[in-house]
C-alpha positions as CSV (number, residue, x, y, z in Angstrom):
1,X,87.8,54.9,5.0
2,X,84.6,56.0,3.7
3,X,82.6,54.5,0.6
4,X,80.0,55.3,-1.9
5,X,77.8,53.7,-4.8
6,X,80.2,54.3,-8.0
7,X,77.7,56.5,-10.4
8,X,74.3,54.2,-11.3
9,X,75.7,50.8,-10.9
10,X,76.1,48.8,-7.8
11,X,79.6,48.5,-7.3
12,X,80.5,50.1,-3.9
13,X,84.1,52.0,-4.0
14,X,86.3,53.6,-1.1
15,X,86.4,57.8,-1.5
16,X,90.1,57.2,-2.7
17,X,91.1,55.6,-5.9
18,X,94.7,53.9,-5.7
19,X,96.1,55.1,-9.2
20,X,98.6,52.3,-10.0
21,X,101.0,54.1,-12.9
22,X,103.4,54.1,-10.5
23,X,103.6,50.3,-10.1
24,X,105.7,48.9,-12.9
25,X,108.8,47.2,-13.9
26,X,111.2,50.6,-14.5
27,X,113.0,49.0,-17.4
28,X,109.8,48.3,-18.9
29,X,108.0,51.4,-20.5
30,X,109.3,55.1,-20.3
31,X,108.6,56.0,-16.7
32,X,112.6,55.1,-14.7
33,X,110.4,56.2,-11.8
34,X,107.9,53.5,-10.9
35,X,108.6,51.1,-8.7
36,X,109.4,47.3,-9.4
37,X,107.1,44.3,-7.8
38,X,108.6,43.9,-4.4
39,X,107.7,47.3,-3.8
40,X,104.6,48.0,-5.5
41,X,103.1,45.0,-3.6
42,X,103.6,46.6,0.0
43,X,102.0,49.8,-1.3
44,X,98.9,47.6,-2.6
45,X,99.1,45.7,0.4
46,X,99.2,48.9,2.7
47,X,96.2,50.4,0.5
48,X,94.0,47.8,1.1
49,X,94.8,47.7,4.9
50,X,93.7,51.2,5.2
51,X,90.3,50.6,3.6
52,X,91.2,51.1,-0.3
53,X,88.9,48.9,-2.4
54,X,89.5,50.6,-5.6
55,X,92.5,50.3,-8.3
56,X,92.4,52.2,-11.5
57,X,95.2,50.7,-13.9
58,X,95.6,50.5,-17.8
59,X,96.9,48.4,-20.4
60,X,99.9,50.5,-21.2
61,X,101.2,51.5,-18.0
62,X,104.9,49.9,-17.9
63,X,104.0,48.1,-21.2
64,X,101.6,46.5,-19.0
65,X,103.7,45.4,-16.1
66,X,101.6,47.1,-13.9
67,X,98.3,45.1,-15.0
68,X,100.7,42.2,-14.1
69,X,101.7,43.3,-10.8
70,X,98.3,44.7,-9.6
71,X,96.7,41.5,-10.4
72,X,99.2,39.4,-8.5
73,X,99.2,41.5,-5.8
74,X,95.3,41.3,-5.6
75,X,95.1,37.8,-6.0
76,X,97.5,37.5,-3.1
77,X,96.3,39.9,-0.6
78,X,92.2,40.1,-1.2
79,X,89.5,37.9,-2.8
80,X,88.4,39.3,-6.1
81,X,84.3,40.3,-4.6
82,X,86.0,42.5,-2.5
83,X,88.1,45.0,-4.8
84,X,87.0,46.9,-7.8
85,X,89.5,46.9,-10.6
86,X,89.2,49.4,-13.6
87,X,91.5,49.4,-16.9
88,X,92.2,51.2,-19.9
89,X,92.3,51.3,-23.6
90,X,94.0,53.1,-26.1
91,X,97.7,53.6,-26.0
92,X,100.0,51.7,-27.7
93,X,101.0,48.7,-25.6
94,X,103.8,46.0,-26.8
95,X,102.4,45.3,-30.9
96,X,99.1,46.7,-30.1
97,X,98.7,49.7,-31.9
98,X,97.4,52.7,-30.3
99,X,93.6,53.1,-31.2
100,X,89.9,52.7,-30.1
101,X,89.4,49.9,-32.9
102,X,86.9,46.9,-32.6
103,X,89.9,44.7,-32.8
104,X,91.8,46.6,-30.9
105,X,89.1,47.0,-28.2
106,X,88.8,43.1,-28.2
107,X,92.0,42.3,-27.9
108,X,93.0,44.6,-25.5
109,X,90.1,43.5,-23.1
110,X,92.0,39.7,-23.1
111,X,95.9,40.9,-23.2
112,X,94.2,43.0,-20.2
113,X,92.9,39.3,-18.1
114,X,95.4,37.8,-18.9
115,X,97.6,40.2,-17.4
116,X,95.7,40.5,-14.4
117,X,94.5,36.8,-14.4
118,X,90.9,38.2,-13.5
119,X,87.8,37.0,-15.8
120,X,87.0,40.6,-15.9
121,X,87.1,43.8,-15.1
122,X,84.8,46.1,-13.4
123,X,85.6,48.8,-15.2
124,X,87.0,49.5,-18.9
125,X,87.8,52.6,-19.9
126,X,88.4,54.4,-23.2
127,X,92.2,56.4,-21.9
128,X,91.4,59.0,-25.1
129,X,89.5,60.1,-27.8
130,X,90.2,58.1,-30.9
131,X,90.1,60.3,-33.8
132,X,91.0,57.8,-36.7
133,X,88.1,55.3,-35.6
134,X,84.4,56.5,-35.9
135,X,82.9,56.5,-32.7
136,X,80.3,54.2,-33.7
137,X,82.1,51.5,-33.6
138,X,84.4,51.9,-30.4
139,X,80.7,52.0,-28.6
140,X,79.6,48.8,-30.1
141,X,82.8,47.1,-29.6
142,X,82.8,48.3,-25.9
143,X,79.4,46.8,-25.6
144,X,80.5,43.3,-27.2
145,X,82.9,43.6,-24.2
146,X,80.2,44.0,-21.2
147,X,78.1,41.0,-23.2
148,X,80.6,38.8,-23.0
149,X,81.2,39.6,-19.2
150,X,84.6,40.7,-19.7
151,X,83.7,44.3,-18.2
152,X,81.2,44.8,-15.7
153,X,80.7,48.8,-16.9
154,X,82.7,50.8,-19.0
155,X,84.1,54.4,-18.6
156,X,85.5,57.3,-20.6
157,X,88.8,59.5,-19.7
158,X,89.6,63.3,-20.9
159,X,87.9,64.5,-23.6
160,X,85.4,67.1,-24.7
161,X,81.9,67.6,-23.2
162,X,80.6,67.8,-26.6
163,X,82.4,64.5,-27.5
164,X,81.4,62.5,-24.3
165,X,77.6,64.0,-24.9
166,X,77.8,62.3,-28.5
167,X,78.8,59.3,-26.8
168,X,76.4,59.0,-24.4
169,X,73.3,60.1,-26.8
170,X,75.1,57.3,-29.2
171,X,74.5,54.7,-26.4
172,X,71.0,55.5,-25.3
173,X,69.7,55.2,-29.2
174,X,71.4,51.7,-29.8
175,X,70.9,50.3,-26.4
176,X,74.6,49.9,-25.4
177,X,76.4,49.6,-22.5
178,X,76.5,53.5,-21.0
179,X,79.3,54.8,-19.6
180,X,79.1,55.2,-16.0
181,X,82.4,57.1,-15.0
182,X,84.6,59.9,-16.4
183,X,88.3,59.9,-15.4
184,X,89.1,63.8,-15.9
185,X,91.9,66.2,-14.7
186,X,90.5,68.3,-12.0
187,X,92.2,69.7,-9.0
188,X,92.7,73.2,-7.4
189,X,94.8,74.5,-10.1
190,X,93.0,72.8,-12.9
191,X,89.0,73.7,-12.9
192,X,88.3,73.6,-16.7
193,X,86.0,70.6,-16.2
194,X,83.6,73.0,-14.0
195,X,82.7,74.8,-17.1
196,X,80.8,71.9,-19.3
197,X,82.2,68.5,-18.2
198,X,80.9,68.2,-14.1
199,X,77.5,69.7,-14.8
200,X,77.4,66.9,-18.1
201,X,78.1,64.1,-15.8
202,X,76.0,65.7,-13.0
203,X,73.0,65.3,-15.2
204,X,73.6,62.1,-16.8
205,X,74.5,60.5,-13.4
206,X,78.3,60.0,-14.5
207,X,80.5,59.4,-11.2
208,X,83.7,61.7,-11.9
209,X,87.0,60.0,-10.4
210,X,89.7,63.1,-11.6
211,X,93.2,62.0,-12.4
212,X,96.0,64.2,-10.7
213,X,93.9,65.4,-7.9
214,X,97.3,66.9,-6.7
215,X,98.6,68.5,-9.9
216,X,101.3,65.4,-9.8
217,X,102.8,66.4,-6.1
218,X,102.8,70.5,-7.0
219,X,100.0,70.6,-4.6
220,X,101.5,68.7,-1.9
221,X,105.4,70.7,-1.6
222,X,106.5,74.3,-1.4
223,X,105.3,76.1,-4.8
224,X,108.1,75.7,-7.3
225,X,110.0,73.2,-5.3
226,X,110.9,69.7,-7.6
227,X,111.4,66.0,-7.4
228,X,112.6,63.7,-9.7
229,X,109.6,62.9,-10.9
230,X,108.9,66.1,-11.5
231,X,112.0,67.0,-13.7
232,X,111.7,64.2,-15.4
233,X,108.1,64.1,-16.0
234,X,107.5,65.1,-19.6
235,X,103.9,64.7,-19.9
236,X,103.6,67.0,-16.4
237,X,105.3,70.0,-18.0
238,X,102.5,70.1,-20.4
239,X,100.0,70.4,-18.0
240,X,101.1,73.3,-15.6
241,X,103.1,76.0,-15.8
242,X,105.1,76.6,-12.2
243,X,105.2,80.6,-13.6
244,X,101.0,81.0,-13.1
245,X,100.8,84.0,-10.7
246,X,97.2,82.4,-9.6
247,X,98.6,78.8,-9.1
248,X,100.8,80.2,-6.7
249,X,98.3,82.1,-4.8
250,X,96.3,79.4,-4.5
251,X,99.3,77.3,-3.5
252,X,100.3,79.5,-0.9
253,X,96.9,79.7,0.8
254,X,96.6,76.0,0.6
255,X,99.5,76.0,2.6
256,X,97.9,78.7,5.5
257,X,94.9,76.7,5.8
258,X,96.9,73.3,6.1
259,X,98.9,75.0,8.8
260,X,95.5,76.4,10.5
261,X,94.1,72.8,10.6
262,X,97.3,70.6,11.7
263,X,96.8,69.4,8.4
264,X,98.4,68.4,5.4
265,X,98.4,70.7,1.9
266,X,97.7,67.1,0.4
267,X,94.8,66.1,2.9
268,X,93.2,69.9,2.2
269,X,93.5,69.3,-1.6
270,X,91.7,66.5,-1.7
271,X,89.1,67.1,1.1
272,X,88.6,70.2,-1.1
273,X,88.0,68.1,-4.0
274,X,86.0,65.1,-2.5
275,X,83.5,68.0,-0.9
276,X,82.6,68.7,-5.2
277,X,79.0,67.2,-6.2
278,X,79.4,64.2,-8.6
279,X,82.8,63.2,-7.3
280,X,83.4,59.6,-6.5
281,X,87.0,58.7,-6.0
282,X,89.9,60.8,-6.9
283,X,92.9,58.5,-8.3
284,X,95.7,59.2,-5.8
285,X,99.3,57.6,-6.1
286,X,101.9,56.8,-3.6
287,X,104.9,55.0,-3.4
288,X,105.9,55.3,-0.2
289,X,103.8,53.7,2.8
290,X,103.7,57.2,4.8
291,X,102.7,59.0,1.9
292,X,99.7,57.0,1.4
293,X,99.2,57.2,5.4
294,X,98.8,60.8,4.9
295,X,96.3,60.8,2.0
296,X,94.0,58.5,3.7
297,X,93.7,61.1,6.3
298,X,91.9,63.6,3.9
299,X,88.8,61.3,3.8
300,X,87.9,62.4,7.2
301,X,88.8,66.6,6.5
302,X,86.4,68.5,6.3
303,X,86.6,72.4,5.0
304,X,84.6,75.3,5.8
305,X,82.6,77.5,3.3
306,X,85.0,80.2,3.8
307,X,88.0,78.1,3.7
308,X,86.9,76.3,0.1
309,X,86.2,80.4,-1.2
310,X,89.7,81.3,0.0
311,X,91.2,77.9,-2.1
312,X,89.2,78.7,-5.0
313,X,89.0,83.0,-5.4
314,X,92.5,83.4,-7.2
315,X,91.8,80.9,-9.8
316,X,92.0,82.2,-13.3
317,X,90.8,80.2,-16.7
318,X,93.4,78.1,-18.0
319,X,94.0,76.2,-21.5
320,X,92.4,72.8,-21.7
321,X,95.7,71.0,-21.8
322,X,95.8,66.7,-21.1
323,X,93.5,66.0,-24.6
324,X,93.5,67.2,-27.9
């Protein structure tokens, strides 16, 4: 595994990000696919034995049974200075109300520890834009929350570069905790962030650590070809579109250079991605040991000039889809 400095503050992550949606009690939450304690724990277990330090949760995954079995897990398996554990806020989780409210900040922030039995967090992040809630205060309140020592630093997730400027300007003029990451979709089939976003983050010396860094699995499987996740994956469908002529080019060459290099098309995806300026970690899942075996492996790929312009020629603008 290979590690970096996680934007401007001291924490020191692996290159891989172990996304950890898919760890929750199925019968909790609307996601039948993630997978209960017994095996989330060997996955978490297996993650940290090949060199993962970094688990990106949130307070609503599995109506928070995954905060509960990540922080077990951790407790059991590594000593808390050694792992860095980031959150979310936002969604509606058990009778908290969806919203970026102070006292729905601060009350999330403690359902959060007490969840994953940690005295804090090294990283909260806002999951979305809150529209009904001035900005203002979702800033301050965030701020209350890195005074207190309940966060270490705070982060933002998909939203508009104008929006996420605001923020930041907000910040520097009241002297509040910055945001020091930006948890955007990005992969090789989704570039909209290289319009405004990256060169934003770039600039203000945000570390970017994209969500679905393999379009949810369409970058890792013959191009068209499903899983149950995949049929049953709501949210997904809104996100790509299997019938994009240039997805499927790219798709198809991602396969010829995986087969040129004895590689995987997942390892190529992400070596493509973690070879992009400003990015820290990409949030990978896995839930099966082998698969997570596999992604490791694209830590130590490393693609050509002419390979990345054959990945990224085909690619045509697409609709900002996964924020409103």
């Amino acid at each position: 595994m290979q590690y970096n400095t996680l934007g401007k503050t001291d924490l020191k992550v692996s290159r891989l990000c172990l996304g950890c949606m898919t760890f929750g009690e199925p019968d909790r939450g609307t996601h039948a696919w993630t997978l209960p304690e017994e095996s989330s724990r060997l996955i978490i277990k297996h993650a940290l034995e090949g060199g993962i330090n970094f688990f990106d949760t949130a307070n609503s995954y599995s109506d928070g049974s995954s905060e509960e079995i990540v922080g077990r897990a951790l407790r059991d398996f590594a000593r808390r200075d050694e792992v860095v554990v980031a959150t979310k806020v936002y969604h509606q989780t058990g009778d908290l109300p969806q919203g970026l409210s102070r006292p729905q900040i601060l009350r999330s922030i403690d359902d959060s520890l007490k969840r994953l039995n940690m005295e804090y967090v090294d990283l909260l992040q806002i999951h979305r834009w809150d529209y009904d809630t001035p900005i203002e205060e979702t800033l301050e309140a965030l701020n209350e929350v890195v005074k207190a020592g309940k966060a270490r630093y705070i982060g933002a997730s998909s939203m508009h570069a104008s929006q996420f400027a605001e923020a930041l300007r907000l910040q520097d003029q009241h002297g509040w905790a910055r945001f020091v990451t930006m948890q955007d979709h990005y992969n090789l089939i989704y570039r909209e962030e290289e319009r405004e976003m990256l060169p934003l983050c770039w600039q203000e010396g945000v570390a970017v650590i994209p969500w679905s860094p393999l379009a949810r699995g369409r970058l890792t499987r013959p191009w068209g070809e499903t899983t149950a996740r995949s049929v049953s994956d709501e949210f997904g469908k809104t996100l790509y579109q299997e019938t994009e002529a240039s997805d499927a080019q790219i798709a198809g060459r991602l396969a010829n250079i995986a087969e040129e290099m004895g590689a995987t098309r997942a390892q190529v995806a992400l070596a493509w991605l973690l070879g992009k300026r400003g990015v820290a970690a990409p949030i990978i899942g896995a839930s099966r040991e082998e698969q997570l075996d596999d992604l490791l492996q694209a830590v130590d790929l490393t693609l050509t000039p002419e390979q990345v312009a054959e990945l990224e020629t085909p690619y045509q603008p697409h609709p900002v889809v996964g924020f409103k």
